[in-house]
N, C-alpha and C positions, 0 to 999 in steps of 0.2 A: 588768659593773660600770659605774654612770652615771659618764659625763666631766662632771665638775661644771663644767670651765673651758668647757667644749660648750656646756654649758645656761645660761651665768648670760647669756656672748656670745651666744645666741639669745633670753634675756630679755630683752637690753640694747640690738638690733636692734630687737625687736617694740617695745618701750618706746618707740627712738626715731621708729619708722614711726609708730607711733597717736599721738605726741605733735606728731608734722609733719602729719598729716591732720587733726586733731581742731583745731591750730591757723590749716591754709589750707582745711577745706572750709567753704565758707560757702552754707548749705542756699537763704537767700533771696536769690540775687544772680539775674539776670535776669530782674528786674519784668515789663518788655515783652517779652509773647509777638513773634518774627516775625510780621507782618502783610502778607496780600495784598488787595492790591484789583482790584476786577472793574469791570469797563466794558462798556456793552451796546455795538452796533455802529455807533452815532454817536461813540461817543467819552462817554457818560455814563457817571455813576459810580453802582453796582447793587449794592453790596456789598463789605463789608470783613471779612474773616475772619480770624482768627489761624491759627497753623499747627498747632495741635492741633483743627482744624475748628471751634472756638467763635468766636462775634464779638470783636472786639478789647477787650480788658481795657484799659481808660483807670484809670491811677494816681490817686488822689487821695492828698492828706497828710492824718494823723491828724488835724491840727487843723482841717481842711476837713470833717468831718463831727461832725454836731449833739453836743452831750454828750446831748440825750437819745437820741440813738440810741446812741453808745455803752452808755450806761449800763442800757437795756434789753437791750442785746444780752448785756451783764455779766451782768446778774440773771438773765435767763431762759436762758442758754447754761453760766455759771461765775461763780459769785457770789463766789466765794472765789479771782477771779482775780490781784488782785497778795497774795497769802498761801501761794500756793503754788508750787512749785520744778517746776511741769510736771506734777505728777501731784498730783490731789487724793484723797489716800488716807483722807479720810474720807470725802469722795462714793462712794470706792470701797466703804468699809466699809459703808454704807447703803443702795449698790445692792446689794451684797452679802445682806443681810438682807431686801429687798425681794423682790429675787428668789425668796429660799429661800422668804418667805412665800407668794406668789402660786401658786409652784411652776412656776412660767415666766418666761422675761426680760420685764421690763414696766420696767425702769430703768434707763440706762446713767449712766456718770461720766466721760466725755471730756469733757478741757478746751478750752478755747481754742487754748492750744499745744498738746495732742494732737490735736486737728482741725487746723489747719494742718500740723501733721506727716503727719499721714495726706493731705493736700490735696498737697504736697510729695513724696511717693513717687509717689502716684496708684496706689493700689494699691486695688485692689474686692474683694480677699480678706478673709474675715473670721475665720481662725483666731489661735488661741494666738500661734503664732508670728508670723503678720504683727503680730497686736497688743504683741507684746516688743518689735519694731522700733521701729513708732509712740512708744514709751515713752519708749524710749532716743535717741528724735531730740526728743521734747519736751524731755526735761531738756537734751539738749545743747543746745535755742534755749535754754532759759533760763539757762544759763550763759553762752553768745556775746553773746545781745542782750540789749537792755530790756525794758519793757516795755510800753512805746508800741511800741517797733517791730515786738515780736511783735504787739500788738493790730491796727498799722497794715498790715502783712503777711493778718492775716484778714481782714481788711473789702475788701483788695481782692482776693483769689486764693480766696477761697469762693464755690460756683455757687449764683445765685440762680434755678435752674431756667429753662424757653423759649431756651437757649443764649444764659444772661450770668455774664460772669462780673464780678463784684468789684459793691462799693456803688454806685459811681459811676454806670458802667451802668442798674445796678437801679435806681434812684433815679429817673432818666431816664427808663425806659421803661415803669413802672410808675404812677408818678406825674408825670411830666413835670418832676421837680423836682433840684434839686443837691441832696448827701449832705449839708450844713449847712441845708438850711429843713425836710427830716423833719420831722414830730412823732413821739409816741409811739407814735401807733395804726400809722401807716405803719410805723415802727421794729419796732414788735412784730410786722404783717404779711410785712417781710425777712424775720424773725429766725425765722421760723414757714416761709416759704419755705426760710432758711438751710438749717434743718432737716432738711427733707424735700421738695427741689424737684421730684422728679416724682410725688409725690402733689399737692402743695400747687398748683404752677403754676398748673393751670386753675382749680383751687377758689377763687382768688382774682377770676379773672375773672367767674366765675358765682356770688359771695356766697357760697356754702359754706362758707366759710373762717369767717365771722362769728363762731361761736360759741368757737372756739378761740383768736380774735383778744379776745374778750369775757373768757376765761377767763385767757389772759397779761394783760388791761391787769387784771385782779380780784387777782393773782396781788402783781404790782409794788408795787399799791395794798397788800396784806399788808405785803408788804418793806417800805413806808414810801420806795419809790423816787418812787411820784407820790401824791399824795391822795387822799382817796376824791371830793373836787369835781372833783377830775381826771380819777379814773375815769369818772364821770355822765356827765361832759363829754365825753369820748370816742367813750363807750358808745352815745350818745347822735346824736351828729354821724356819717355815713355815711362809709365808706372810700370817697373819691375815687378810685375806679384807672381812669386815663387814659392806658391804653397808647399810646404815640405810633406811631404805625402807622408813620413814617417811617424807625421805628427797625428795623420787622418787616424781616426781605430778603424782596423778592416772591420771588425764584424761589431758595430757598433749596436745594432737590432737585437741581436743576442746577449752583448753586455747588460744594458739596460733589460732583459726578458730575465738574466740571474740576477741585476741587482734587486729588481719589483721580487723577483724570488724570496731573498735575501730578505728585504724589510718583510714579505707576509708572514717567515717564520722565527721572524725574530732572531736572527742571528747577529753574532757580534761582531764574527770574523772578519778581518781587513784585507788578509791574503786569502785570496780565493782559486785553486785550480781547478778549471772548466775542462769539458770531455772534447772541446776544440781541438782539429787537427790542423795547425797552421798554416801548413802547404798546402792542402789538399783546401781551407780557405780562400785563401788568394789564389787557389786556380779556378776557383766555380765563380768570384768575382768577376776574375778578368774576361773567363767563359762568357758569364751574362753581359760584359760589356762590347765585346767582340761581336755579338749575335744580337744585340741589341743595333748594332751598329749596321748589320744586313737587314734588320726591317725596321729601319728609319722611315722609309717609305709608305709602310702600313701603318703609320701611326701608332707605332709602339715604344711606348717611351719608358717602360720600367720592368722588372721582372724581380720574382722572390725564388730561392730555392731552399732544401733544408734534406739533407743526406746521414743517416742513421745508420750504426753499425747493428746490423740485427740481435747477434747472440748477447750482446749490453743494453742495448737501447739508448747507449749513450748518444748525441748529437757529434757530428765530424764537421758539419760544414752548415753556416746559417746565414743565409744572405733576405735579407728582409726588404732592400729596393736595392737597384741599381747601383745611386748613388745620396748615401743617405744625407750628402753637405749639400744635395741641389733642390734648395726648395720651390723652385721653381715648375719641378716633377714631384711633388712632396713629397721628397726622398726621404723626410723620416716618418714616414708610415711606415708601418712594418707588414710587411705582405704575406708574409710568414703564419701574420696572428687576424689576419682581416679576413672579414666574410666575405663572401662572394658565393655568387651558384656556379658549383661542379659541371654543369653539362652532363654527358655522358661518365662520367668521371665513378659513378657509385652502381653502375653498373652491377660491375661485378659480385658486389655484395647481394643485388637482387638474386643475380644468375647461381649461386650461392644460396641461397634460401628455396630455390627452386631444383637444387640437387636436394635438400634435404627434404622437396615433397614430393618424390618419385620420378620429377624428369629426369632424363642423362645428356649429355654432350651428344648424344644419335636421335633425340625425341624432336618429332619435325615438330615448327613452329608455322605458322603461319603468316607471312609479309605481304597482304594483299589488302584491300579498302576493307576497311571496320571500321565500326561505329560502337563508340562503349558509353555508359550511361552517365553524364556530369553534372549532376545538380538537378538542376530542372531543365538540364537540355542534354546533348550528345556533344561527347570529344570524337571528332576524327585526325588521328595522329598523323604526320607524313615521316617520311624517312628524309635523313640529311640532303641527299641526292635527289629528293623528290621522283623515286622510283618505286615499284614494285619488284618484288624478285619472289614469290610463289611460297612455296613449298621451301623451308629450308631447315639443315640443322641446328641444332643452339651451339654447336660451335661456330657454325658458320656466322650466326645470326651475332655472337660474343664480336666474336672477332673483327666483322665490317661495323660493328657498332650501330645494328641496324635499331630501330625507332620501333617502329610497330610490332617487332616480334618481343621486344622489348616490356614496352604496353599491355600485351597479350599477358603475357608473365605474369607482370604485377597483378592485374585483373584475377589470376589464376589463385597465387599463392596470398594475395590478400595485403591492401596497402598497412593493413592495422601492423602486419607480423614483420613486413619490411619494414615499417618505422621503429617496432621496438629492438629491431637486431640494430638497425645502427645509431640508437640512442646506448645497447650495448656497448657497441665500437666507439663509443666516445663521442660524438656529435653532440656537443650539449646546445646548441643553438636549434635544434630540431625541435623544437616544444610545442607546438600546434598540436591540432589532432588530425588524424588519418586524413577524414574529408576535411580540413584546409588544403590538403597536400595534394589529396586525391589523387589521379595516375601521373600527372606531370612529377611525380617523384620521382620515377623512374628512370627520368629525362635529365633530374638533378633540380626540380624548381624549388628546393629547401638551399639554404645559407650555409655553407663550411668552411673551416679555416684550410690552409694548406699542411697545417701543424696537422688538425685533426685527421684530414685523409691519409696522408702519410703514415700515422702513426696506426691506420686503421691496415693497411698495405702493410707496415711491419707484421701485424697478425699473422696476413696470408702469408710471408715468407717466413714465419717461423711457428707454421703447419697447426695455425689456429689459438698459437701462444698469443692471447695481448700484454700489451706493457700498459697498465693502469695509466703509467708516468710513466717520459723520458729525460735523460738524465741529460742536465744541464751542469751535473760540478759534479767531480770524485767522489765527496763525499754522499753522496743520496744515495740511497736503497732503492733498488729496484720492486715494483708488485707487479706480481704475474699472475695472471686468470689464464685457465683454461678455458677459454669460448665459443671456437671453430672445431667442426669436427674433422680431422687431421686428412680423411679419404678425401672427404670433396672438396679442401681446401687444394690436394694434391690436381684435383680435379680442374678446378679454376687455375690453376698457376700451369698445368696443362695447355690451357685453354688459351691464355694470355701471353705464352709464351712460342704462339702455333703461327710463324711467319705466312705459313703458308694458308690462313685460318683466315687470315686478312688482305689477303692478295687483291682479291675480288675490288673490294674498296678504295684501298691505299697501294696496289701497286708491291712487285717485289724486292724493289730495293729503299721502303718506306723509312722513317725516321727511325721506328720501333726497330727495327732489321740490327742487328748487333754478334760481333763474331764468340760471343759465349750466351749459355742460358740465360735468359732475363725474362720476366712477364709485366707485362705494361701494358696500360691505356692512355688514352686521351681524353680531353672533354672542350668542348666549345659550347658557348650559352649561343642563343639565337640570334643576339645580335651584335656578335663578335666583341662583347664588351671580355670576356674572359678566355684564355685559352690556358689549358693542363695538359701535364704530362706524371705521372704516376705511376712509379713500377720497383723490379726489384730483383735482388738478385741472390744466391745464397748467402751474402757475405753484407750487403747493404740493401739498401730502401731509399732512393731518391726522391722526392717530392718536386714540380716544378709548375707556379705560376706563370702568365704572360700576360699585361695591359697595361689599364692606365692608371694610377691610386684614383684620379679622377672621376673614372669611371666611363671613361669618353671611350665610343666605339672605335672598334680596330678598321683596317678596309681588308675587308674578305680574308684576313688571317683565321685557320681553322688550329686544332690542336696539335692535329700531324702535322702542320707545315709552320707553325709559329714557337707551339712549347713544347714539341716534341723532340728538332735539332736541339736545342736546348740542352735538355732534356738527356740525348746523347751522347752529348761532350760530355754531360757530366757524371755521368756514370761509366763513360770508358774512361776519361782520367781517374775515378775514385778507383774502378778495378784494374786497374794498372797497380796500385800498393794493395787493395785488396780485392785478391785475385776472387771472379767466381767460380764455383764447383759446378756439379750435376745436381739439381735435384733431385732429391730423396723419393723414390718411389715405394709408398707402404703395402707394405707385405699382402693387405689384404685385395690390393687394387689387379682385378685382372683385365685382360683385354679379349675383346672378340670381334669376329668380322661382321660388319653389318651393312646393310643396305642405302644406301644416301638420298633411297627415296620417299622408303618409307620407314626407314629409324629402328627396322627389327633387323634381328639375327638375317644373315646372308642365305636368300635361297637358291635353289637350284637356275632361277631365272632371271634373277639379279646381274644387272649391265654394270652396277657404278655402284661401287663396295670399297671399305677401307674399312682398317683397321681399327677400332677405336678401345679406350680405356671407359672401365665403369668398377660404380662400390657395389660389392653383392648385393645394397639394396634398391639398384637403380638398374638391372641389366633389363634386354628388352623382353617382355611377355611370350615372346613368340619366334618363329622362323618367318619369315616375308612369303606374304602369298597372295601381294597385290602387283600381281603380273599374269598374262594372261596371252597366248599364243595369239595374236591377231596378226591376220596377213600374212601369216608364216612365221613370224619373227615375236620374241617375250616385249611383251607391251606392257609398262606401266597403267595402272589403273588409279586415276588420280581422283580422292576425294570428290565430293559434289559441293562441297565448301570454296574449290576453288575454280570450279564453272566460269563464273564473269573474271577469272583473271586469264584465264587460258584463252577466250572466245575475244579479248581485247591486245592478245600476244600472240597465237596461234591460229594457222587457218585449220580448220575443225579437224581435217584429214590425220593432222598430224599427233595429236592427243586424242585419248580416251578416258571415258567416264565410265562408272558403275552400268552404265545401260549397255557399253558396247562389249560387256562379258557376256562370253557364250555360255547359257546355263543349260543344265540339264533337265530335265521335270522336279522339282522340289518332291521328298519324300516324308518332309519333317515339315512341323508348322511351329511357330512364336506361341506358347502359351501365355504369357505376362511379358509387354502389357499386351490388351488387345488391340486390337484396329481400332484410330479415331478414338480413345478412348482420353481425358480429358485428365488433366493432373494440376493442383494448384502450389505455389511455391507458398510456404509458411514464412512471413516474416519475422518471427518469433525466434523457432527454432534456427539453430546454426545447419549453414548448407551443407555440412558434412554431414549431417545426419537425415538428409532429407535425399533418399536415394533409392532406385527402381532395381531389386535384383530378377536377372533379366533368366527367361527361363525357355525352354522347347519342349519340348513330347517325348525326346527320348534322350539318352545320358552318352550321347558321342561328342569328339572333340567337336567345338562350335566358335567360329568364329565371329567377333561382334563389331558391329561397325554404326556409329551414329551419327547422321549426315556424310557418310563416307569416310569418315575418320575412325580408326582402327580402335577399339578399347579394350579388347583381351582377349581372352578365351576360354572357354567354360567346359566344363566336364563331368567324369562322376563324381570328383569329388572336390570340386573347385566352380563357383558362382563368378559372375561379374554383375558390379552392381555399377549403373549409373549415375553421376550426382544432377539431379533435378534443374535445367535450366530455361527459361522461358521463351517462349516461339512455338514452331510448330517443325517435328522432327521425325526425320523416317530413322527407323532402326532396321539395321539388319543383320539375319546370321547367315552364315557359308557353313554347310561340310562337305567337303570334297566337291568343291565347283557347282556343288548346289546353293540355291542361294533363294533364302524368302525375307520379305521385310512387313513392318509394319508403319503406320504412322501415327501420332501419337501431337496432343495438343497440350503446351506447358504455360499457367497465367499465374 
């Protein structure tokens, strides 16, 4: 049985809660957004943002803007706006009939106070029920307020697209003018932005807009709101739009990357000074627009850059697209903080990990047809250039940014160990595992931001220091890990700073070429959707993207030739105020001469020798004694590994194999392994510990060679041991021009 006395006191509750809310909420009270302001690192002022991430809404009073702008906004927005109680339910009836005619939505009937109402929620849903809401909060304005104050409430809290909000703004920064000297045509270009500000925005800038601007002022001219002399006049006379650039924030990408800052750690502060260098802003801007401007052609429509003082880690320069008001190139993506694949770009960090398992900048690599094992089939890699080049160094191999010797590496030092160094270095999008990645890591087939490599390149210039964090405002503390070991960091920045290292490739007056020390790369994906440029100097760390937010391919722009100039300017305008030094060369790093053929110590019969740097624990094993008098003259004696490269570039006369050394009678034999002797790899055990030490009959220096590649040398009181790899492989040793081998089966 209902308790009637139950229900009437929970009517007379509800009654009195909706009639205390209905009479204290008041929807338009706090005009002024919170506002922060930004300061670059003099102390100037760079930007003022509200706290809902738009530029600051400045208030104007209704009577401070023009009546014809009013009055166009009336007619083309809600004609029937002081006649109706919040809802016009014959606009509705007519969209209504419209609709059903067309047999699609081609007409809405939102008022003045239903836009403001829906501006007031901020709600982006567009069903039934969000729109009952909207409905019921317009009739409520229009029972609370007037009708000025509703009209003055829209003209300033409606987005007039480029991130403005209210008339005043607009007015400003479109026309350079207050909300009271409008005319009509401006008035009806708002009112057309009002509308629809992320189509409209740019159309306004590039005339586009014209004919729709032509059709409202023809439109008003009907209504009897302006004349048809007025119309002419209009129609007639061009849209002035004179964006006051002063208005744009230059480095708007980075504003917004400290305010998101700001709200994660809960700060309260309003004045905020950023590690922004003003000048040295607006030159990497105008830089990328300048350079953007020479490969129009290639279909390059944006570019991010972000430039780091080393010994701070504070940011100097942050450009995150082009142009971030042009949505038309989704200029507010920030290119700075988006993924993309590196290319060649992470290099170095491999070539780096490979200093730290005994290769050196003199250990030949191999650039010739391989096949490495992918899954359930074979990767065979190719180089940029779709060439081979043999036998080379890993400087050489750094430097031209060769592919395959590259490949080799990884295979070598283990994709498990390259992924967890640069999950070290900050990559947090690298989260797969190894075999996701498999050897195309090498090549950069993992996602980074420009933020991340950058910051990972700070490292290397500051000899293995990472910056946990880089500082985006005065006040942050810097965290510093020691993570790089400082020799082979010196080693790498060596490498990448060796103009002459990359000739080969890129020519000797390439992008990278610069009249003070610097070390840089490049990177290009395969199908020219991304191009980089990454490098550094004692003093900075330049970062530089090149493409499309879109993601749409470039035409044959590569990293030297797209983000590379780039890439240039802006690191010789940055070292222009800060200047770079020399590289630090550490104490323990020495240098010796070696051989460019075969990557040992320089011997007596050595034709092509230079100088190179190494860490005491990477110097070569040996003197070179893969030479051999043939025909009179010291003849290289090339591997047997690179037989089908030589015999498809060389006619036979001109090279030599292990077969075409003159030997003596052998006086020594191979005691382990034996001939043909059969060895199985454990899947189990780790490869490092699955390994043949290799032995003879008697205890003199002995030279070891597996498939013709050099592995050490052995003595009384010094072994070399082999690591176990599958195939079928001749071993052999040298003393003194003597020379016996064995062959040996690996499954």
């Amino acid at each position: 049985m209902i308790n009637w006395r139950w229900l009437l006191f929970a009517v007379l509750c509800g009654g009195i809660l909706l009639f205390g809310g209905w009479r204290f909420y008041n929807p338009l009270s706090g005009r002024e957004l919170k506002t922060y302001s930004f300061y670059d690192r003099q102390g100037r002022l760079i930007g003022i943002l509200s706290a809902d991430g738009g530029p600051v809404r400045t208030w104007v009073a209704l009577d401070k803007i023009s009546p014809a702008a009013q009055n166009v906004f009336i007619s083309l927005e809600d004609q029937r706006f002081y006649r109706h109680a919040g809802i016009d339910f014959w606009a509705v009836g007519r969209a209504m009939l419209e609709n059903g005619r067309q047999g699609k939505l081609t007409s809405g009937a939102s008022t003045i106070t239903q836009q403001l109402a829906k501006n007031i929620l901020n709600n982006q849903k567009r069903n039934l029920w969000h729109k009952m809401v909207e409905a019921l909060l317009a009739v409520y304005l229009e029972i609370k307020y007037s009708k000025a104050e509703i009209l003055e409430n829209y003209f300033n809290r409606i987005y007039y697209g480029n991130l403005i909000g209210g008339i005043n703004t607009a007015a400003r920064f479109y026309f350079q003018k207050t909300p009271q000297e409008l005319n009509v045509k401006e008035a009806v270009a708002l009112a057309l932005l009002a509308k629809s500000p992320v189509v409209n925005q740019q159309r306004l800038f590039d005339h586009t807009l014209a004919k729709e601007i032509d059709r409202g002022l023809a439109y008003l001219a009907d209504r009897g709101v302006i004349t048809k002399e007025e119309q002419d006049y209009y129609q007639k006379v061009p849209l002035a739009v004179k964006p006051a650039l002063n208005e744009k924030i230059l480095a708007p990408n980075f504003l917004y990357a400290v305010l998101k800052a700001e709200a994660r750690q809960k700060k309260q502060r309003t004045k905020i000074t950023t590690t922004l260098d003003y000048e040295l802003q607006a030159a990497v801007v105008n830089i990328i627009k300048e350079e953007l401007a020479r490969l129009k052609d290639k279909h390059i429509n944006n570019a991010a850059a972000i430039v780091i003082e080393n010994k701070s880690g504070e940011i100097l320069a942050y450009v995150g697209s082009a142009d971030f008001y042009d949505s038309s190139h989704a200029g507010q993506i920030d290119g700075v903080l988006s993924y993309r694949q590196p290319g060649s770009a992470l290099k170095p960090f491999l070539y780096y990990l490979a200093l730290e398992n005994g290769f050196s900048p003199a250990t030949i690599l191999p650039d010739i047809k391989m096949s490495f094992p992918a899954g359930n089939g074979v990767y065979n890699p190719r180089n940029y250039d779709d060439q081979y080049h043999g036998p080379v160094t890993l400087r050489h191999a750094l430097g031209n940014s060769l592919n395959i010797p590259a490949i080799y590496l990884l295979s070598q030092v283990g994709g498990g160990k390259f992924l967890a160094l640069l999950q070290q270095l900050g990559f947090k999008n690298l989260t797969r595992s190894p075999e996701h990645y498999g050897l195309g890591l090498a090549l950069g087939n993992g996602e980074v931001s420009l933020f991340e490599i950058s910051k990972a390149y700070a490292c290397l210039a500051n000899a293995g220091i990472y910056f946990k964090n880089l500082l985006f405002t005065k006040e942050e503390q810097l965290e510093r890990l020691g993570l790089l070991a400082a020799d082979k960091v010196f080693l790498i920045t060596d490498l990448l700073s060796d103009n002459a290292a990359r000739e080969a490739a890129f020519g000797p007056n390439n992008s990278l070429k610069l009249p003070f020390p610097a070390a840089a790369k490049t990177g290009t994906t395969k199908d020219f959707r991304d191009n980089w440029a990454v490098g550094y100097t004692t003093e900075v760390t330049v970062g530089v993207w090149v493409g499309n937010h879109d993601q749409s391919e470039m035409r044959n722009s590569s990293g030297i030739t797209g983000a590379g100039p780039l890439f240039r300017k802006i690191l010789l305008k940055t070292s222009a105020k800060y200047p770079a030094g020399k590289f630090a060369q550490p104490a323990e790093i020495v240098s010796r001469n070696i051989c460019l053929e075969s990557g040992l110590l320089s011997g007596s019969n050595c034709l092509k020798t230079r100088s190179e740097f190494f860490s005491p624990h990477n110097l070569p094993p040996a003197v070179c004694a893969q030479h051999a008098i043939l025909r009179g003259r010291p003849t290289f004696i090339y591997p047997a590994i690179y037989r089908d490269w030589l015999a498809e570039n060389f006619p036979r006369q001109e090279y030599a194999l292990q077969e075409d050394r003159p030997l003596k009678p052998s006086k020594f034999h191979i005691l382990y392994p034996p001939h043909d002797a059969y060895f199985a790899v454990d899947p189990v055990l780790s490869r490092e510990d699955q390994r043949l030490t290799l032995k003879v009959d008697n205890e003199l220096a002995t030279e070891w060679y597996v498939d013709g590649q050099f592995i050490g040398q052995s003595g009384l009181t010094k072994n070399v041991a082999w690591q176990l790899e599958q195939g079928t492989h001749t071993i052999e040793a040298w003393q003194d021009k003597q020379g016996t081998a064995v062959r040996i089966n690996v499954y």
